[in-house]
C-alpha positions as CSV (number, residue, x, y, z in Angstrom):
1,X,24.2,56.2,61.4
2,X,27.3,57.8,61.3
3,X,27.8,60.7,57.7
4,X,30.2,58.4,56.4
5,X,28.0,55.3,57.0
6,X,25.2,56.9,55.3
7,X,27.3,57.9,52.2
8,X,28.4,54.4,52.1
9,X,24.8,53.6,52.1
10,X,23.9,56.0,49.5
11,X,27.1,54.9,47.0
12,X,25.8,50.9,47.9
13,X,22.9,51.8,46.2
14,X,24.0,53.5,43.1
15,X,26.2,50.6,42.0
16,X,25.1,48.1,39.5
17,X,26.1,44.2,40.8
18,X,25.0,42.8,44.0
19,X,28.9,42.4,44.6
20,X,30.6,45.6,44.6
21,X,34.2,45.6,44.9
22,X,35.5,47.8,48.1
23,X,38.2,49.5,46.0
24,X,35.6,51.6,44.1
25,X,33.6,52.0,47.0
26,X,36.3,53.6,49.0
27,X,37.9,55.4,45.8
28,X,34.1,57.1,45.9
29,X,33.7,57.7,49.5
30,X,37.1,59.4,49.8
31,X,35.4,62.3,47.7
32,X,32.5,62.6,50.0
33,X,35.4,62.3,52.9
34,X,39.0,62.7,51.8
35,X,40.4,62.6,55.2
36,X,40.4,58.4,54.6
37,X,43.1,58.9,52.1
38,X,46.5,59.7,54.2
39,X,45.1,59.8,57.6
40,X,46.4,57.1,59.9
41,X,42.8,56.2,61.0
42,X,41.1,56.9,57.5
43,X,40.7,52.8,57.7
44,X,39.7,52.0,60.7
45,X,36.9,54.5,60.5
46,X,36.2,53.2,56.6
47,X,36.3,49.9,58.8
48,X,33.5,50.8,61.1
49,X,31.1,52.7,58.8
50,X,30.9,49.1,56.7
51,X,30.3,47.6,60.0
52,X,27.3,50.3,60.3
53,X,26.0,49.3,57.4
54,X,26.0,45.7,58.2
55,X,24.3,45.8,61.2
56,X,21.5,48.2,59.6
57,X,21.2,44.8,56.7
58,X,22.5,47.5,54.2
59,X,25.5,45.1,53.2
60,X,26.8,41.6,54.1
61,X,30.5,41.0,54.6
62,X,32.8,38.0,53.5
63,X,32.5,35.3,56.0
64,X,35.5,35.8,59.0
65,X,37.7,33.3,58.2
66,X,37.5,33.7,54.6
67,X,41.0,33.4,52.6
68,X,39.6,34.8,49.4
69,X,37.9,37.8,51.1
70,X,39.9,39.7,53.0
71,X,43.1,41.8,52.6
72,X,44.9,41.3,55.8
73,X,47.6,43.6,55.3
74,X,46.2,46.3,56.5
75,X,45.2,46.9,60.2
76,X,42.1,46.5,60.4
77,X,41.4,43.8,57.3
78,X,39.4,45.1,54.8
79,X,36.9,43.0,52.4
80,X,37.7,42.7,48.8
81,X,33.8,43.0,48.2
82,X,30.7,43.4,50.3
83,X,27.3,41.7,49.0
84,X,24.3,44.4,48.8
85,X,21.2,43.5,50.3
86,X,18.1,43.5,48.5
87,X,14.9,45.5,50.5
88,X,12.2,42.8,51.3
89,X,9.3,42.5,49.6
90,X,6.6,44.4,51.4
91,X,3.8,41.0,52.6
92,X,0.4,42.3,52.4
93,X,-0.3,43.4,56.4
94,X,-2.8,40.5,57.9
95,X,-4.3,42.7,60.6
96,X,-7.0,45.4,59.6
97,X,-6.6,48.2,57.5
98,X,-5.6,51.2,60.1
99,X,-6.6,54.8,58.8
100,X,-3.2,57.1,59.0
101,X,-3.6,60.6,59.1
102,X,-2.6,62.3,55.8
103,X,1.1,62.5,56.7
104,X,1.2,59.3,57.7
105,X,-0.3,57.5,54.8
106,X,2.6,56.5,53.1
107,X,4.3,55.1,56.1
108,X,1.3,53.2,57.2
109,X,1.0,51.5,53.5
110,X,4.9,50.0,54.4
111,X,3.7,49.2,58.3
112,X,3.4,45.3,58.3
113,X,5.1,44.8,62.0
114,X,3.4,45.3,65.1
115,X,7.0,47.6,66.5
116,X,6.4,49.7,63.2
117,X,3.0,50.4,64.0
118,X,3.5,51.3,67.4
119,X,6.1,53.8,65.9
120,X,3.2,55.4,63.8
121,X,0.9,55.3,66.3
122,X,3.3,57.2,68.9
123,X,3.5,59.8,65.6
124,X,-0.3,60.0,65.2
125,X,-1.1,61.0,68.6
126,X,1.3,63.8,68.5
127,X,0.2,65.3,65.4
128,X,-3.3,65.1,66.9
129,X,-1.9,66.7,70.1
130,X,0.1,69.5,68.3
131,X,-0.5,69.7,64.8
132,X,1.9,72.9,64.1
133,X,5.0,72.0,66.3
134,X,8.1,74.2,66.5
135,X,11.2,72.2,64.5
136,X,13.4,71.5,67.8
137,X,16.7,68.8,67.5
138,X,16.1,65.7,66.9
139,X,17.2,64.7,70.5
140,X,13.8,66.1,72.0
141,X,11.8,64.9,69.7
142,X,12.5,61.8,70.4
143,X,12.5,62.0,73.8
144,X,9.1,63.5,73.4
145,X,7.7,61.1,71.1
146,X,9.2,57.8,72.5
147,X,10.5,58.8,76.3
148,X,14.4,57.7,74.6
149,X,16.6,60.4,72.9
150,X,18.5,58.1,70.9
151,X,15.1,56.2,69.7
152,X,14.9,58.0,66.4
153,X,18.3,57.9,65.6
154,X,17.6,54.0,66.0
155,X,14.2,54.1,63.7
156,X,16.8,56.2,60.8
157,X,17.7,52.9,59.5
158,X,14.3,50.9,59.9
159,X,12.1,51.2,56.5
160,X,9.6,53.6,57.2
161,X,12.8,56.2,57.4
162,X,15.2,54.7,54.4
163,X,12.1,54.3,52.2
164,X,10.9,58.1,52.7
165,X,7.7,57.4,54.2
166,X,8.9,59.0,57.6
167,X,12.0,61.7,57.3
168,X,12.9,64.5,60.3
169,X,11.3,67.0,58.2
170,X,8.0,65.2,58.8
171,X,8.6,64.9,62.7
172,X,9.6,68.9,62.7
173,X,13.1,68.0,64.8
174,X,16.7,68.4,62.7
175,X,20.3,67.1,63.5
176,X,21.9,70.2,65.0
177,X,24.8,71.4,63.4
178,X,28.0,69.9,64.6
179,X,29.5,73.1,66.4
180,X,33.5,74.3,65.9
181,X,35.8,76.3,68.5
182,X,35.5,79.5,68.6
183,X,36.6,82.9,69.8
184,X,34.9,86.5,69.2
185,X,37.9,89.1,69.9
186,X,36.1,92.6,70.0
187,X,37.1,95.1,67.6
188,X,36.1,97.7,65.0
189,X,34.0,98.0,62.2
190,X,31.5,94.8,60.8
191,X,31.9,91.3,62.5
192,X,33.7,88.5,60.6
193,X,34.8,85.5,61.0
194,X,37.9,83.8,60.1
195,X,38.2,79.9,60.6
196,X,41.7,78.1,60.5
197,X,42.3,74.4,59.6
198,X,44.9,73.5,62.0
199,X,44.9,73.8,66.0
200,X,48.2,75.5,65.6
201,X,47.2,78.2,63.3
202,X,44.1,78.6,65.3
203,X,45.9,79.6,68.5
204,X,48.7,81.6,66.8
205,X,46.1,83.6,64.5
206,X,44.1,84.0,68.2
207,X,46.8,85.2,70.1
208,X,48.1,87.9,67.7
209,X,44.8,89.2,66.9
210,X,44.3,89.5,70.7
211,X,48.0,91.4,70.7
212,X,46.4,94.4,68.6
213,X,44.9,98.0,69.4
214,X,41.3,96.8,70.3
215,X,40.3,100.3,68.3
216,X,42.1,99.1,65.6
217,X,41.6,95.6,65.1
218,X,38.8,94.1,63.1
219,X,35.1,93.0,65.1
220,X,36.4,89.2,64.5
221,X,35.1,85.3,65.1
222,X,38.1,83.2,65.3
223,X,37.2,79.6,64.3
224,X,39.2,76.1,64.4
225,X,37.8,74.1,61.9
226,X,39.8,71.1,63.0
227,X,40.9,69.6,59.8
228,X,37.8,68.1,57.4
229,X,35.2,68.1,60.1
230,X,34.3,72.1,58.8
231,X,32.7,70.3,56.1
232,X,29.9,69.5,58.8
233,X,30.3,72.4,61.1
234,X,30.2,75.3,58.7
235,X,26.4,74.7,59.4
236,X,27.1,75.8,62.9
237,X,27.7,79.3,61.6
238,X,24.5,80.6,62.5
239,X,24.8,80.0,66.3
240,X,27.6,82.4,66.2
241,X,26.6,86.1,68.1
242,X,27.0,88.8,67.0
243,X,26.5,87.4,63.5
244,X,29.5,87.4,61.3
245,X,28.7,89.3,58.1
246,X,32.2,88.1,55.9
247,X,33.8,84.7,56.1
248,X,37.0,83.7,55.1
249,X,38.9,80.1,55.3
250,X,42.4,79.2,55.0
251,X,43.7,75.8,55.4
252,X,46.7,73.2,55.1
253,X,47.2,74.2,51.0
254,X,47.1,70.6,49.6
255,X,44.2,68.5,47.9
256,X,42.9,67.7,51.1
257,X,42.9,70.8,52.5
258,X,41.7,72.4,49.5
259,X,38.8,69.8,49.2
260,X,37.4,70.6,52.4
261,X,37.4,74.0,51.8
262,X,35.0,73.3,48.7
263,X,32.9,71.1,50.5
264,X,32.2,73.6,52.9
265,X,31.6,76.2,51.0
266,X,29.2,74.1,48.9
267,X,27.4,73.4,52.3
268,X,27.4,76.8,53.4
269,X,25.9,77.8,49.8
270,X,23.3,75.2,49.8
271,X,21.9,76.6,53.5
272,X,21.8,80.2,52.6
273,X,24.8,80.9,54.6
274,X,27.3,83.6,53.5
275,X,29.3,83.0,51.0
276,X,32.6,80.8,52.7
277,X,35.5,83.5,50.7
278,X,39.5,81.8,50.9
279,X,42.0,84.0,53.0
280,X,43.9,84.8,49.6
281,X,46.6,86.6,51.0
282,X,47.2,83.6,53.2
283,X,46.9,81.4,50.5
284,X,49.6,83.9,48.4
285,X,51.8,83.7,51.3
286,X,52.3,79.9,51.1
287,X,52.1,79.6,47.3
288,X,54.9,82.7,47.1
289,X,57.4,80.7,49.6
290,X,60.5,79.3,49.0
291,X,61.0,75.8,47.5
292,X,61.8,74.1,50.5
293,X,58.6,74.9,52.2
294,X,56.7,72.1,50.2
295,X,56.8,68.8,50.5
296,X,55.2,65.5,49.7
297,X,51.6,65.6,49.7
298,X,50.3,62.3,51.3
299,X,46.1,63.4,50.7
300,X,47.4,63.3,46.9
301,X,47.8,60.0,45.6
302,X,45.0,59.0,43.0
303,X,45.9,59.5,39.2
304,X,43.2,61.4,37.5
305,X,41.9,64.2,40.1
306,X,40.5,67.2,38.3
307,X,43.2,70.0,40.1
308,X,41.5,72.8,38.5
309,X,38.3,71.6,39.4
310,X,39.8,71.5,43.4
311,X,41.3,74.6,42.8
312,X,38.4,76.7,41.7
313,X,37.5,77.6,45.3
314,X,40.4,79.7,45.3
315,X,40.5,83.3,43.8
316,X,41.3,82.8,39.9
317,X,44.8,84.8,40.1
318,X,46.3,81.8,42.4
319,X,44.6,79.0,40.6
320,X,47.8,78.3,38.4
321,X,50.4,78.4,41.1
322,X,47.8,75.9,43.0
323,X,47.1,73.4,40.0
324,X,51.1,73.6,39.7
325,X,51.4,72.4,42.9
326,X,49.0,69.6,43.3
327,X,49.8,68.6,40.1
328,X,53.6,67.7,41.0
329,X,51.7,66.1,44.1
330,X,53.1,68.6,47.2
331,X,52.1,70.7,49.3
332,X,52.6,73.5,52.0
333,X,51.4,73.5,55.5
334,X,49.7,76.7,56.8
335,X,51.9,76.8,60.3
336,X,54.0,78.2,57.4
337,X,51.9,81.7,58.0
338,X,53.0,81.4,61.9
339,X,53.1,83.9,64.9
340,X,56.4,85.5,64.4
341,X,55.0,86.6,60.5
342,X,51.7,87.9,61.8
343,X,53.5,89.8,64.7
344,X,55.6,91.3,62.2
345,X,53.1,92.4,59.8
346,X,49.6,93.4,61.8
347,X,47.7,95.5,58.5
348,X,47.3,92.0,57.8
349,X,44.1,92.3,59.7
350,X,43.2,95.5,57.7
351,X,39.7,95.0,56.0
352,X,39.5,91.3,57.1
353,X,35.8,91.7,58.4
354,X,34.8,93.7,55.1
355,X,35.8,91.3,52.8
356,X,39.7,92.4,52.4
357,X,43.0,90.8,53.2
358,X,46.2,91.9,53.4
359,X,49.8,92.4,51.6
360,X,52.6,90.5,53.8
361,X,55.0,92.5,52.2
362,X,57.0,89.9,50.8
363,X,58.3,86.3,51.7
364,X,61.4,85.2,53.9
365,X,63.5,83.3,51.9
C-alpha cells in the first residue's frame, strides 16, 4: 500500500460516520501530502490511493454509474463519499487449537483461514530456525520467508498485519528508505550536506560548488530532494558516506514548499537524524527580492492555515517577512537564487558544512 493510501487508511478510521464525505478526507490528507493541492496529478494520485483502499476492503465506492455520487468535473471523477468498511467479526476457528510460539500468539488467536495459517506457520519455522535474525529490507525477508519479494507487501493489508498481531518489526525486515540524488564534491573542513527542492537549483548549486578552489570549498553532499518526496527520503540520510555532520534545506519558499521542509525535519527528528537546519541566507535572499519576484501561490488556497505554525521551521528573524507572504497567498521560487548570483558571490559557501551561511551582499533590483 502506497504512503498516501495508508494515510487514507489511517484518516478512514478516525472519522466518525460510516459515510465520510471525500472533501474532508482530502482537506486532511493534503496535510499528510500537500503536493495534491496545486499539482496537476495531485488527483489522479488522490484517485488511485482510494482505489488502494478499495481493493484492500478498507472503503467501498459509489456504484459507477451513479448520478448522485460522483463529481465528474474533474479528470478523473471523484466520489462525493466513500462508505467505511466494518472489520469482520472474528468466527471462533473450527480446526484445533494450534500452539504459536510467544510472538506469534496474538496473530494465531485472529488465524481462522487455512492461507493465514500457512502465513504463521512459514513465520514459526523461521523463528525456530533463527531466533535472533539481523533486521534486513523487507524485500529479503520475504523472499526468504515465502520464496516472493512482494508477498509481504501483499500480507500488509490482510488482518494479521492491520490488526497488529504481525508488524515488520516482528519479522526483523524494514522498508528501506526511499533514496534522493546526490553528489559529494570534495572539499575542506567537516562534511555537510545541502539538499535543494528543485532539479534546477540542484544542478546550478552543483555546478558552481564544483567551479570553486577544491582547498577552499566546503567537504559537501549535494542533494535533490525533488519537490515533496524529501519528506520520505530524508530517512535515506544515513546511507550517505562520508557522513554529513550539518544539514541544511532550502526550497521553493511557499506553503508547500515550506510544509515539506517541516515534515522532513519532523522525520529526520523522530529517527535520530541530525537536526534538518533551513539555508537562511537562501531563504533571506528570496524574502529580500524585489516585488516582482513573487507571484501567485497555487499550494495556498485553503482559508484557515496556521502560517506561523508553517513558518516556524524557519529561523525566527525571517518568520514575519514569511507569514507576510503566505498570508497575502504568494510566493517566490528558489531558481530566484540562480547560477549567475552564486558565481558572483562564492563566500556564500563559507561555513556551510559547520553550520553557517552566507551574506549575498545585497539584492538586484
Amino acid at each position: 500500500m502506497s504512503p498516501l493510501a495508508a494515510e487514507l487508511a489511517r484518516l478512514v478510521i478516525r472519522f466518525r460516520g460510516k459515510r465520510i464525505p471525500v472533501t474532508e478526507l482530502f482537506g486532511e490528507a493534503s496535510r499528510f501530502d500537500p503536493g495534491l493541492v496545486g499539482d496537476a496529478e495531485g488527483l489522479t494520485r488522490f484517485r488511485s490511493a482510494l482505489g488502494e483502499l478499495e481493493t484492500a476492503e478498507k472503503i467501498t465506492l459509489p456504484a459507477p454509474k451513479s448520478t448522485t455520487g460522483w463529481d465528474r468535473r474533474t479528470v478523473p471523477a471523484i466520489p462525493f463519499w466513500v462508505m467505511r468498511v466494518e472489520p469482520l467479526t472474528v468466527v471462533p476457528p473450527s480446526h484445533p487449537p494450534r500452539v504459536w510460539p510467544h510472538r506469534l500468539e496474538a496473530a494465531g488467536a485472529i488465524a481462522t483461514r487455512a492461507d493465514e495459517r500457512k502465513i504463521l506457520d512459514r513465520i514459526a519455522t523461521w523463528i525456530r530456525d533463527d531466533p535472533s535474525p539481523e533486521f534486513v529490507p523487507v524485500q529479503e525477508r520475504s523472499l526468504e520467508l515465502f520464496d516472493d519479494e512482494k508477498a509481504i507487501d501483499g500480507y500488509l493489508s490482510n488482518r494479521l498485519f492491520t490488526s497488529g498481531a504481525l508488524t515488520l518489526e516482528l519479522l526483523a525486515c524494514f522498508r528501506p528508505a526511499l533514496p534522493f540524488v546526490s553528489q559529494h564534491v570534495p572539499g575542506a573542513g567537516p562534511t555537510g550536506l545541502l539538499v535543494l527542492e528543485n532539479r534546477a537549483t540542484y544542478t546550478s548549486f552543483l555546478t558552481a560548488l564544483r567551479g570553486l578552489d577544491p582547498a577552499a570549498r566546503p567537504d559537501l553532499h549535494v542533494g535533490w530532494g525533488h519537490g515533496n518526496g524529501f519528506a520520505q527520503s530524508v530517512l535515506s540520510i544515513p546511507l550517505l558516506e562520508p557522513a554529513p555532520g550539518v544539514v541544511h534545506y532550502f526550497g521553493d519558499l511557499d506553503l508547500a514548499g515550506l510544509l515539506t521542509a517541516a515534515n522532513a525535519a519532523a522525520q529526520a527528528a523522530a529517527a535520530g537524524l541530525p537536526t534538518l537546519r533551513p539555508a537562511s541566507s537562501c531563504y533571506r535572499f528570496l524574502l529580500d527580492g524585489p516585488s516582482h519576484w513573487r507571484s501567485r501561490d497555487a499550494s495556498n488556497r485553503r482559508t484557515g492555515t496556521d502560517y506561523p505554525a508553517v513558518c516556524g521551521w524557519l529561523p525566527p528573524a525571517l518568520r514575519p517577512q514569511a507569514v507576510e507572504l503566505l498570508s497575502t497567498r504568494l510566493r517566490v521560487p528558489q531558481e530566484r537564487l540562480g547560477l549567475k548570483m552564486l558565481r558572483r558571490h562564492p563566500h556564500f559557501w563559507e561555513g556551510l558544512a559547520e553550520g553557517g551561511g552566507f551574506d549575498p551582499g545585497g539584492v538586484p533590483q
